[in-house]
C-alpha positions in Angstrom: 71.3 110.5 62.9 74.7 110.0 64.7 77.2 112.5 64.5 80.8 112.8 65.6 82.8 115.0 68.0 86.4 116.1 67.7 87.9 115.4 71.0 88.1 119.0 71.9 84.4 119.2 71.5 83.9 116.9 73.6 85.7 118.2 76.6 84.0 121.4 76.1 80.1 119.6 75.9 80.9 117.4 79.1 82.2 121.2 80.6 78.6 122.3 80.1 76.6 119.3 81.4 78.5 120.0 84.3 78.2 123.2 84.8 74.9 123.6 83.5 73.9 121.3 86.6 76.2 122.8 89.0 74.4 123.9 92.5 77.0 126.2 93.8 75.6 126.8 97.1 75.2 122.6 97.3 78.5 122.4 95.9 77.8 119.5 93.6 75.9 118.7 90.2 72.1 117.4 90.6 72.1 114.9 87.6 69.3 115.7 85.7 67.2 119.0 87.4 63.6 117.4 86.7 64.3 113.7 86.8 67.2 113.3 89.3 67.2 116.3 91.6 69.0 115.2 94.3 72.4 113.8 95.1 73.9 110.5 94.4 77.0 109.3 95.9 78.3 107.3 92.7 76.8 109.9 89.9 79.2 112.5 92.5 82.3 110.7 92.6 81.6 109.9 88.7 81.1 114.0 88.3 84.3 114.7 89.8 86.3 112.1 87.8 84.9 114.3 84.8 85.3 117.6 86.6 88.6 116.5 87.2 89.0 114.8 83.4 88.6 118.7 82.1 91.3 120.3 85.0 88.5 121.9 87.1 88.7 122.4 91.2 85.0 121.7 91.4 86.1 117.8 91.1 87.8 118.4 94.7 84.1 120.6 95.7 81.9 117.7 94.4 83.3 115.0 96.5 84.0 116.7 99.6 80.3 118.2 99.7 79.5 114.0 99.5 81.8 112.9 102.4 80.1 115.6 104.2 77.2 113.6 104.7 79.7 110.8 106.2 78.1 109.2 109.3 80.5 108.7 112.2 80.7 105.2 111.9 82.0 105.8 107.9 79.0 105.0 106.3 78.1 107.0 103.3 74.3 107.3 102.1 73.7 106.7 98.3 71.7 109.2 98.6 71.2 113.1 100.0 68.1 114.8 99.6 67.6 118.0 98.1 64.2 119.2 98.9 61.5 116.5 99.4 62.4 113.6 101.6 61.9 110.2 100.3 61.0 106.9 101.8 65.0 105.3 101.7 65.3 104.8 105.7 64.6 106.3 108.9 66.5 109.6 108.2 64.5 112.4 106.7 68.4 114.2 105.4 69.8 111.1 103.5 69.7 107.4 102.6 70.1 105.1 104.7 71.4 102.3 101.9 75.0 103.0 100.1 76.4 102.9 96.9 79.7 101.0 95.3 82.4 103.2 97.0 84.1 105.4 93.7 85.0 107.7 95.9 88.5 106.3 95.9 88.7 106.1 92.3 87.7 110.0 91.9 90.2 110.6 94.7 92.9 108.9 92.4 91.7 110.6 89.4 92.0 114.1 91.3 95.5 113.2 92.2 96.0 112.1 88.7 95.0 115.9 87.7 97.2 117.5 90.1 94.1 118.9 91.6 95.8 118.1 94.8 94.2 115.3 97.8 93.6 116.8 101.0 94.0 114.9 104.6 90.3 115.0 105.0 89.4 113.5 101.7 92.2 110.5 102.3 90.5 109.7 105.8 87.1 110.3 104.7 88.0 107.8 102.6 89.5 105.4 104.6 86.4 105.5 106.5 84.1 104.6 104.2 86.4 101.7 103.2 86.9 100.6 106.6 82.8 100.4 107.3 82.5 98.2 104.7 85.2 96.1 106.1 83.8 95.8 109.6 79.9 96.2 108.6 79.2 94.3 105.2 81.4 91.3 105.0 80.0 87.9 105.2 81.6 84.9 104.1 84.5 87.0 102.9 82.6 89.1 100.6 80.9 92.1 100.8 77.1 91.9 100.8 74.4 94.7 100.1 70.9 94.8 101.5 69.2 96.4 98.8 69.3 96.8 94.4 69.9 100.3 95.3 73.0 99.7 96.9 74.9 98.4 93.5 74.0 101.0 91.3 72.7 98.7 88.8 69.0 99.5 90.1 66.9 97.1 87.3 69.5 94.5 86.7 68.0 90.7 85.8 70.4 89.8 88.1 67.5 90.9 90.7 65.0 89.2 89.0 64.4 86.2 91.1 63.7 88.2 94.2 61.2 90.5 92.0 59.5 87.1 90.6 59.3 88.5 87.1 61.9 88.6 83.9 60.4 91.2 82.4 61.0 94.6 83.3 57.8 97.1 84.6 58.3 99.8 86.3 55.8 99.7 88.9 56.4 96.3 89.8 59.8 97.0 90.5 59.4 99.9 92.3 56.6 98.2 94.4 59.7 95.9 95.5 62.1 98.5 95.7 59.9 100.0 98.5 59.3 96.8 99.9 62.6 96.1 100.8 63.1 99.6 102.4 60.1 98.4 104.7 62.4 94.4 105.2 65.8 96.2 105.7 67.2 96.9 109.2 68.6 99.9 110.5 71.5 100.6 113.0 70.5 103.5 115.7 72.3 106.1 112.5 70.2 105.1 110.2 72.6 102.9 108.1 71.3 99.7 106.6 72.7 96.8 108.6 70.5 93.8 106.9 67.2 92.6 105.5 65.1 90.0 105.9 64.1 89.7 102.1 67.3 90.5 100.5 71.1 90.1 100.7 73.4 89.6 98.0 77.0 89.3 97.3 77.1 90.9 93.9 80.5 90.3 91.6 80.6 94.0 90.5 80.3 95.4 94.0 83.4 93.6 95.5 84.9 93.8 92.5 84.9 98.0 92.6 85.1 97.6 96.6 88.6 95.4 96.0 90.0 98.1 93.4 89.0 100.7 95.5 91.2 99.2 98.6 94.2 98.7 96.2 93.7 102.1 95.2 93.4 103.9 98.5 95.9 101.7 99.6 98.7 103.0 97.6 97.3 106.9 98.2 97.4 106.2 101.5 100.7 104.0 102.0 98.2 101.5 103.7 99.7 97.6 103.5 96.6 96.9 105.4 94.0 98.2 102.5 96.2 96.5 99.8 96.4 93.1 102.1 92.3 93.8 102.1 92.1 94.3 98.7 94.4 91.0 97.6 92.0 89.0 100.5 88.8 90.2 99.2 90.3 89.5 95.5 91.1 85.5 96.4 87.0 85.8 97.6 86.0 86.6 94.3 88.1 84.4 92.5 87.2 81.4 94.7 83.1 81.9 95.5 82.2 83.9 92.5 84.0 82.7 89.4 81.8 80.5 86.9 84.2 78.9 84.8 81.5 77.9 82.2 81.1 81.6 81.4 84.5 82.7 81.6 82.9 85.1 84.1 81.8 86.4 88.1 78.3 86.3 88.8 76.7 86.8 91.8 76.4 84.7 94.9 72.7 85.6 97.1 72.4 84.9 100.6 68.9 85.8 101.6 66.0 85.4 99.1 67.0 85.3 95.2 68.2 82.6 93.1 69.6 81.9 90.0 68.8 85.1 88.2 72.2 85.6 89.8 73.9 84.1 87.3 72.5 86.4 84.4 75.4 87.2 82.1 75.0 90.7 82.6 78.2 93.1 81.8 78.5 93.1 85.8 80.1 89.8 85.9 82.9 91.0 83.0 83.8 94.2 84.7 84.1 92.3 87.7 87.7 91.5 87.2 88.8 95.1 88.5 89.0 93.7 91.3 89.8 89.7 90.5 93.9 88.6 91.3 93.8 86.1 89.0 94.9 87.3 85.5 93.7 84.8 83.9 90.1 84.8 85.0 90.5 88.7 84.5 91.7 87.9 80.8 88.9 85.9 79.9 86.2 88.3 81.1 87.7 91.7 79.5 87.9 89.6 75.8 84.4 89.6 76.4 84.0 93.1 75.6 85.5 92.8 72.1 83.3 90.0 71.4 80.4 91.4 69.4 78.2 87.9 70.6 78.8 89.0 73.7 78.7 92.7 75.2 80.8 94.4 72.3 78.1 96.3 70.0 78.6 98.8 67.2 77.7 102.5 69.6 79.0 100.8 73.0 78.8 98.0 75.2 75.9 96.2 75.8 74.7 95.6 78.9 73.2 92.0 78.3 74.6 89.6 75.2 72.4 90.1 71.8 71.3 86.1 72.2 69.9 86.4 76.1 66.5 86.3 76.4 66.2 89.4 78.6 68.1 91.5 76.5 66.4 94.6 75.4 68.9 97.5 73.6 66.6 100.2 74.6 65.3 99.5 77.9 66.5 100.4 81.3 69.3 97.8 82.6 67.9 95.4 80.1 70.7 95.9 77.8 71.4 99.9 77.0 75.0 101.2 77.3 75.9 103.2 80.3 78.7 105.9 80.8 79.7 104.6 83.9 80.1 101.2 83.6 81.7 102.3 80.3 84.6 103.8 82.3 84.9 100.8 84.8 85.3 98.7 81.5 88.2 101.3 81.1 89.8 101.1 84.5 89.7 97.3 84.0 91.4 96.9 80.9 93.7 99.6 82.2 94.4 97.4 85.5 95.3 94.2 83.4 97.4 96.5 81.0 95.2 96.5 78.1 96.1 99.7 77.2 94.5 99.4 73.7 91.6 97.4 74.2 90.8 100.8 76.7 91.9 103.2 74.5 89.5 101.6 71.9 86.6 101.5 74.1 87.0 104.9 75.4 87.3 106.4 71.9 83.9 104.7 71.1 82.2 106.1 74.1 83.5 109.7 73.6 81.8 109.6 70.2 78.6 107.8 71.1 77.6 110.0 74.4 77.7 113.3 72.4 75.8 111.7 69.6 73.4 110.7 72.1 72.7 114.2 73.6 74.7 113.2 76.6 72.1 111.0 77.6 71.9 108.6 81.2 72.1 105.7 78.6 71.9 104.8 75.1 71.0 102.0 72.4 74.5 100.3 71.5 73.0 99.0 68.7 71.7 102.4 67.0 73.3 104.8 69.5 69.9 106.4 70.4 70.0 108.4 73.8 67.6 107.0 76.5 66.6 108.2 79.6 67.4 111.3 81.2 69.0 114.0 79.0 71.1 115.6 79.6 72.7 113.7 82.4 75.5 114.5 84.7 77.7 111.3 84.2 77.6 111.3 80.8 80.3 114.0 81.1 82.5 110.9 81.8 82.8 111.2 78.1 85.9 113.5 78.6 87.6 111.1 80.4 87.1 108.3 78.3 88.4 109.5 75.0 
């Protein structure tokens, strides 16, 4: 059964997934101690928005333990072991594939806080922008080398270069290692290609071009804000499909159409559009209940898609995370209420769900790992 949380309750339950998973010697949270033991450099910069969301330091902790694994040319690693190394690259320490760069939306959340932004964390920052800049741009958008590298590990969208449209797990995860063995490395260890896959994913540029408006302003940078408004006009010109009021995404090695799977993505995509009307027409979308606006959350997949499963990993469950990008965006265009009521629904459902890594928006079952770290987002949602 579904219960309710007073907000108050709900800052203190995110408090504990937090520190419950805290690794003080690390200095971060390991999101879920027998499922996900290691870190991830989205799940940390989406741990110190809620550290920060409930006026803790450890927001400031978290993300400067994951620019410590910077490389020198800026590069971050989606991910650094903890323990066991894993097959993602030639380094046995880290990843050498990245993850949609939040770190400049927890850095604006810290400020936000008055938790305070340090010199380090603002060029740290810039850093990681700037490789993207000068390492991942083709075409005038930025391009990943891997499913890994989006965050949205299972999506349809990656369907065609899997072959299937069904989701198993060890078929994916035969591909997933496949493509570690077709990606190419620099002499660091960061990804630099791949000969099997390359895609230009709406959701990706979409968080990179916020995240340049954003670290612009913090760091008085015309440059990053002229990058952001550039990389902005990309989207709007090579990714917009006017027939679903909607980005999708655009592949360049491998793939096909499977890009164009109406997947939540391609909504939350205009946090980064200029246009304000394309931005308009994909954030209605989330208050459609045909389309991604169900009764515990937002789907991630329309009810009527074939693909669309409620309960099944990135086949339509809700998601904390994307759940506050959906904030950020309405928040960008100024709808303030169409966040605030978004928000409000998540910061019931993800207590309801036993702070779950996802849950059913149609019943509000918990899925996945539970408890999990970002669901602690829930304190800065309501």
């Amino acid at each position: 059964m579904v219960t309710q949380d007073r907000p108050g309750g709900v800052r203190a339950g995110a408090r504990r997934v937090l520190e419950d998973a805290w690794q003080p010697e690390e200095g971060y949270c390991v999101p879920n101690a027998r499922i996900y033991p290691h870190q991830w450099l989205w799940d940390s910069c989406f741990h110190s928005i809620a550290w920060a969301a409930v006026g803790d330091p450890r927001a400031v902790v978290e993300l400067r333990s994951l620019l410590a694994r910077q490389f020198r040319n800026g590069f971050v690693p989606h991910m650094s072991y903890r323990g066991e190394t894993i097959d993602r690259g030639p380094r046995r320490d880290v990843s050498g594939f990245t993850q949609p760069p939040v770190y400049a939306l927890a850095l604006d959340a810290i400020r936000s806080a008055g938790l305070g932004v340090d010199r380090d964390l603002l060029a740290s920052t810039r850093r990681g922008l700037g490789y993207l800049l000068r390492h991942r741009m083709r075409g005038g958008l930025c391009f990943v080398v891997h499913p890994w590298e989006t965050g949205c590990d299972d999506s349809p969208r990656w369907d065609a270069w899997v072959g299937a449209s069904d989701w198993v797990q060890d078929i994916w995860l035969a591909v997933d290692l496949r493509l570690v063995e077709a990606a190419r490395f620099s002499p660091q260890g960061d990804a630099t290609g791949s000969a099997e896959f390359a895609c230009a994913p709406s959701l990706f540029n979409g968080i990179l071009s916020h995240a340049l408006l954003v670290a612009g302003r913090l760091l008085e940078d015309e440059r990053l804000r002229a990058a952001s408004h550039e990389l902005g006009e990309a989207m709007d010109e090579l990714l917009w499909d006017e027939a679903q009021g909607m980005f999708v995404d655009r592949p360049l090695v491998g793939g096909g159409d499977s890009g164009r799977i109406p997947t939540i993505d391609g909504a939350l995509s205009a946090l980064g559009s200029v246009r304000r009307d394309h931005a308009l027409a994909c954030l209605e979308q989330l208050q459609a209940p045909s389309r991604f606006a169900a009764p515990h959350g937002l789907r991630y997949l329309p009810p009527d898609h074939p693909t669309y499963r409620p309960d099944q990993y990135w086949r339509g469950s809700a998601w904390p995370q994307l759940t506050y990008l959906a904030v950020q965006a309405c928040r960008r265009w100024g709808l303030d209420d169409l966040a605030a009521t978004i928000g409000a629904q998540a910061s019931r459902a993800i207590p309801a769900a036993g702070w779950s890594e996802h849950w059913n928006p149609e019943t509000g079952e918990g899925l996945g790992a539970r408890p999990h770290t970002w669901s602690a987002l829930a304190a800065a949602l309501g």
